[in-house]
N, C-alpha and C positions, 0 to 999 in steps of 0.2 A: 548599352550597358545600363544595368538597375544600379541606382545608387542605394544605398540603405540609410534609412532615414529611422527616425526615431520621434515620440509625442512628448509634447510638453502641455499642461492642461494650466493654466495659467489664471487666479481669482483676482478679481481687480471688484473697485471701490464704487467707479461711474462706467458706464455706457459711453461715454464719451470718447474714452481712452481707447476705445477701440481699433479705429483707424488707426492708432500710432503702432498697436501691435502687430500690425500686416508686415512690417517691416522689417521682423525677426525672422517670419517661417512665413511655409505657407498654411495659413490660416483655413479649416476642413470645419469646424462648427463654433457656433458665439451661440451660450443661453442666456437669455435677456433677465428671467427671472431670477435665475442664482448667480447670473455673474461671473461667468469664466469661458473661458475661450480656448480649443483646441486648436493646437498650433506642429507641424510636423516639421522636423530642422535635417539637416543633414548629417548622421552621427560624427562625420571629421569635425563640424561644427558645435556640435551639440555642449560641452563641458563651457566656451566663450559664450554661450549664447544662454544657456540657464543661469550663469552669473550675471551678466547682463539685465536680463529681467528681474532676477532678484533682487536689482541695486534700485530698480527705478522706484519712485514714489507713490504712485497710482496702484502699484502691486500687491496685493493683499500676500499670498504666497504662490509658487507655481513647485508642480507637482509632478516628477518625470514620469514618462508609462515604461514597464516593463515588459512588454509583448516581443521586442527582439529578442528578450535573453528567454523566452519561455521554449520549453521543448515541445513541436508539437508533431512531431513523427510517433505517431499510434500504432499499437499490435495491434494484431486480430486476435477477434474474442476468439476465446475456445470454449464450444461448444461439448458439452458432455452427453451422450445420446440416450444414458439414461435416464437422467435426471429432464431430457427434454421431453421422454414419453410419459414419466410421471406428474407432466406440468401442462401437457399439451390439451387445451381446454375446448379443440377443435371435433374433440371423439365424438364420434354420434350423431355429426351434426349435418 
């Protein structure tokens, strides 16, 4: 069974504090330059677990991702045939 998990992208202060945040989620990217760290939780978990981070010290702020609630079931184009032979740059060639 797939659990559905969810992102917390998390900004902190030092590099240091890093290690301490493995022990929220599982941890997917840390950038050194800006400072924040990609953290994936378990959505049953996820409302105890962004307050949690919010409360600690070291945390600049953390920022949920919205990628589960996005729709991403796509139509097909529709093609109009006339409009594709007046555009079709292939003639002649």
């Amino acid at each position: 069974m797939i659990t559905k998990r969810q992102g917390i992208i998390v900004w902190f202060h030092q590099m240091k504090h890093v290690k301490h945040l493995k022990r929220y989620g599982h941890m997917i990217h840390v950038s050194k330059k800006l400072k924040y760290a990609m953290i994936y939780v378990d959505q049953e978990r996820f409302d105890d677990t962004y307050e949690s981070l919010l409360k600690l010290s070291y945390v600049t702020k953390a920022e949920p991702s919205y990628k589960p609630f996005i729709k991403t079931d796509f139509e097909s184009k529709v093609v109009d045939k006339e409009k594709e032979k007046e555009y079709d740059y292939k003639m002649g060639i």
